[in-house]
C-alpha positions as CSV (number, residue, x, y, z in Angstrom):
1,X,10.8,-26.2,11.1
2,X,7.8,-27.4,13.0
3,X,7.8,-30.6,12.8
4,X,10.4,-33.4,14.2
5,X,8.8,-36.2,14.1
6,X,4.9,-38.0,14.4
7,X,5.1,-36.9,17.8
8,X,4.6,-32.7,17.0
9,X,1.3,-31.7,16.0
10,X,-0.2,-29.2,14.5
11,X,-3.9,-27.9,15.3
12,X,-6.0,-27.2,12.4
13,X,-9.4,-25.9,11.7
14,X,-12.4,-28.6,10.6
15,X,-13.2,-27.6,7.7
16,X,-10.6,-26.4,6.5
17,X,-7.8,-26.3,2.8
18,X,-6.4,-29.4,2.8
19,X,-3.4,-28.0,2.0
20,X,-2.7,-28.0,5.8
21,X,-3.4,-31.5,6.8
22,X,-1.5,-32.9,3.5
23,X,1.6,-30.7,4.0
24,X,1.5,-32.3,7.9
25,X,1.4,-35.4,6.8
26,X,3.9,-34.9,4.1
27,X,6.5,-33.9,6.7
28,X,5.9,-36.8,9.1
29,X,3.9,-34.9,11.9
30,X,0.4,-35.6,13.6
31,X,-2.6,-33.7,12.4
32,X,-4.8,-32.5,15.6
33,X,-8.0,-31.3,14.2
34,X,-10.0,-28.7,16.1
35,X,-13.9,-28.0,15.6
36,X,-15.4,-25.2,14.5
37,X,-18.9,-24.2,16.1
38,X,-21.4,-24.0,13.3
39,X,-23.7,-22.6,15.3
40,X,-21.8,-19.5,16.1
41,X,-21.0,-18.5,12.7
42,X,-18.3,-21.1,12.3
43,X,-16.7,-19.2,15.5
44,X,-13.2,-20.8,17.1
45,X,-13.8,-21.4,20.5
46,X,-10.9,-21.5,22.8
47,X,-12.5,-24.0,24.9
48,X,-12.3,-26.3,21.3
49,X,-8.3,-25.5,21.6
50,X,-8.3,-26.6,25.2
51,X,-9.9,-29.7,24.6
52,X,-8.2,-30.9,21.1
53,X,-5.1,-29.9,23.0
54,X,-5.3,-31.7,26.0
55,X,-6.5,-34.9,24.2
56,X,-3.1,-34.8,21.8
57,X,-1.3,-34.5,25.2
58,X,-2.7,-37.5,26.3
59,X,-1.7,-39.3,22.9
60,X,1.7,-38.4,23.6
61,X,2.1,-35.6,21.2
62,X,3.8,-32.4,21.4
63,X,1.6,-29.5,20.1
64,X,4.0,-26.7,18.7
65,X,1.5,-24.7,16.3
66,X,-2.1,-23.4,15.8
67,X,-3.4,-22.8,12.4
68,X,-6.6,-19.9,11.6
69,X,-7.2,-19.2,8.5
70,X,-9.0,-16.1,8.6
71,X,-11.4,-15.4,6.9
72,X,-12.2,-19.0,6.7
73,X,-11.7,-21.2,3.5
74,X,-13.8,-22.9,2.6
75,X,-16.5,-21.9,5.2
76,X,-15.8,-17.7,4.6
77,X,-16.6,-16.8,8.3
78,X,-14.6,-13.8,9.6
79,X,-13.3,-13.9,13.4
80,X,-14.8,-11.3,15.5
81,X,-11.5,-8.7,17.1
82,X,-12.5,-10.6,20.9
83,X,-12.3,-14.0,19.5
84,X,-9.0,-13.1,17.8
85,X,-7.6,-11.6,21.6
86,X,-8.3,-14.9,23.0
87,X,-6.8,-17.2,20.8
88,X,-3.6,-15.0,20.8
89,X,-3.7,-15.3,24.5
90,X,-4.3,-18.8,24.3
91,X,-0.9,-19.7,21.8
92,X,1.1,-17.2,24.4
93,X,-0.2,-19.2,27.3
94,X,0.8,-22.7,25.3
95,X,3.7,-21.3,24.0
96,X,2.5,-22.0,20.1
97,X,3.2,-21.1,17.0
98,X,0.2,-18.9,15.5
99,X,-0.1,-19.5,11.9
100,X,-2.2,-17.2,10.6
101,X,-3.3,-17.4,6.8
102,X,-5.5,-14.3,6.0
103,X,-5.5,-14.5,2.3
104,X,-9.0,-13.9,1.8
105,X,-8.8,-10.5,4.1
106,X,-10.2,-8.5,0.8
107,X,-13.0,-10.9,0.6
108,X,-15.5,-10.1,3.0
109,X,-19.3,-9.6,2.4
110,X,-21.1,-9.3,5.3
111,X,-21.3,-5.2,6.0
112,X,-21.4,-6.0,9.7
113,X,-17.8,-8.2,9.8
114,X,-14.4,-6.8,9.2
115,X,-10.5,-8.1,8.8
116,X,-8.3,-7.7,11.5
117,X,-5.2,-8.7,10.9
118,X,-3.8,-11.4,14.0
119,X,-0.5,-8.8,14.2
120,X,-2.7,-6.0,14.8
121,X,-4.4,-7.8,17.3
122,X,-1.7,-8.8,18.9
123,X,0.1,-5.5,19.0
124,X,-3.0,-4.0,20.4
125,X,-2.8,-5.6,23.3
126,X,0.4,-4.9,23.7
127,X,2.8,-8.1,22.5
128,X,5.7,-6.6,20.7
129,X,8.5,-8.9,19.3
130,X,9.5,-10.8,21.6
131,X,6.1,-11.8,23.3
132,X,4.3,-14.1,20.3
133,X,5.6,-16.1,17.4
134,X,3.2,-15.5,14.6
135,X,3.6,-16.3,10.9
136,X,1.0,-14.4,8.2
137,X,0.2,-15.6,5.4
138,X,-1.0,-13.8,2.2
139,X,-0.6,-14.3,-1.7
140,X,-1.6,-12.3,-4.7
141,X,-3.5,-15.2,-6.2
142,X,-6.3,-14.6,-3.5
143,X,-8.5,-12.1,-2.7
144,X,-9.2,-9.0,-5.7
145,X,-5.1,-9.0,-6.6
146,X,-5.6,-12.3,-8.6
147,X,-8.8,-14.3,-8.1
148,X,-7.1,-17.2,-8.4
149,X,-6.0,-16.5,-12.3
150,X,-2.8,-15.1,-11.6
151,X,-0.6,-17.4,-10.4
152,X,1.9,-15.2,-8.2
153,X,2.7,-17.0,-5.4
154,X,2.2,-16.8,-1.7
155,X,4.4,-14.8,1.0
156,X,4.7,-14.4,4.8
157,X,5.5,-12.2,7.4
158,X,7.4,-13.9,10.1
159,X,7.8,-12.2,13.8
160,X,8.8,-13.2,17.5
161,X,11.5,-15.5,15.9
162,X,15.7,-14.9,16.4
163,X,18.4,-14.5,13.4
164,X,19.2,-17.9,13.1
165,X,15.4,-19.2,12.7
166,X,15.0,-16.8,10.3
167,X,17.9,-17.9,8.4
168,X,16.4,-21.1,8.0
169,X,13.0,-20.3,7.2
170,X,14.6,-18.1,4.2
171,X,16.9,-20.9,3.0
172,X,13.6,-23.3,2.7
173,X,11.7,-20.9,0.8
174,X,14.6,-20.0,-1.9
175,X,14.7,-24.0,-2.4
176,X,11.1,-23.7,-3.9
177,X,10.7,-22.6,-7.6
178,X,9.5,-19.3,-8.6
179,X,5.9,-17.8,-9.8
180,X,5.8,-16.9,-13.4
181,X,7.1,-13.7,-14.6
182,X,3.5,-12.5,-14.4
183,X,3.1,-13.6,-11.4
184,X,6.2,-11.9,-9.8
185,X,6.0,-8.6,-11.1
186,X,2.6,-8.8,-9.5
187,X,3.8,-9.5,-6.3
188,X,6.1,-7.0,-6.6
189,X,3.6,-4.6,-7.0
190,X,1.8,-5.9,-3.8
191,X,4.8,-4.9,-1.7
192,X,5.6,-1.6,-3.1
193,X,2.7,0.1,-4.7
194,X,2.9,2.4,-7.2
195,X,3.3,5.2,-6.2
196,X,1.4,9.0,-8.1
197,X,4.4,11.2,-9.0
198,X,3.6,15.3,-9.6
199,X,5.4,17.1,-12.4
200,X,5.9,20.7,-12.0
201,X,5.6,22.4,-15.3
């Protein structure tokens, strides 16, 4: 939905899961890599964005998304909530898609970091709907859900886009096959929770 032709490009962390910059390629668009700053705790530094951005615009291509993955894989840094305000601002400002995979949300060490999810961030500083096209990302083969053994599959949460985009992002997903039965039942679970039911006697 993203990409048209070599000319759209996407911007992706370095380093990053290089199931990103093969999926680009396999659908004909133009990788734009962006550097994280080892020195800041593998930060994202908008000023990177800027730069990666401008430089693709003077190659003749069309940036439409950015891609975080936080927390970071393979690196496992964890975006501070002011770093995550300014690179919202920064896709509103270049009218880009944010793609934000935060599967590894549940897998954070350091006492002193915590998850914020880029919709809550966003919302909290008041974009609703209508004001940023984000995409999340999560699966239940991540984080304490699966470790990686059960193979359930990933899923998204898509806002800021209309009906008819919608429509289309739904009809590419139900082309793919399906998780295991395993696997579905435990995504299932990770949408609607059990739930403790009281008896009277």
């Amino acid at each position: 939905l993203l990409i048209r032709s070599e000319k759209d490009g996407i911007l992706c962390p370095i380093p990053q899961y290089p199931l990103y910059s093969a999926s680009i390629a396999l659908h004909g668009g133009t990788l734009v890599p962006y550097y994280l700053d080892e020195a800041t705790g593998w930060g994202l530094e908008v000023s990177e964005l800027k730069k990666q951005m401008q430089e693709a615009k003077s190659n003749g291509i069309t940036v439409r998304a950015l891609v975080v993955i936080n927390p970071g894989n393979p690196i496992g840094q964890v975006l501070a909530e002011e770093n995550q305000k300014a690179i919202v601002e920064f896709c509103k400002e270049e009218c880009l898609v944010l793609l934000a995979d935060e599967v590894y949300q549940e897998n954070v060490y350091v006492p002193e970091k915590k998850f914020h999810s880029f919709k809550k961030v966003a919302r909290s500083m008041g974009y609703g709907e209508k004001d940023i096209h984000l995409v999340s990302f999560q699966s239940v083969s991540k984080g304490y859900y699966g470790e990686c053994g059960k193979r359930g599959g990933g899923y998204m949460e898509v806002t800021g886009f209309g009906a008819d985009v919608r429509e289309h992002i739904y009809k590419l997903a139900s082309m793919n096959l399906c998780s295991n039965i395993t696997g579905q039942i435990l995504a299932s679970l990770v949408m609607s929770p059990p739930k403790v039911i009281s008896f009277a006697i």
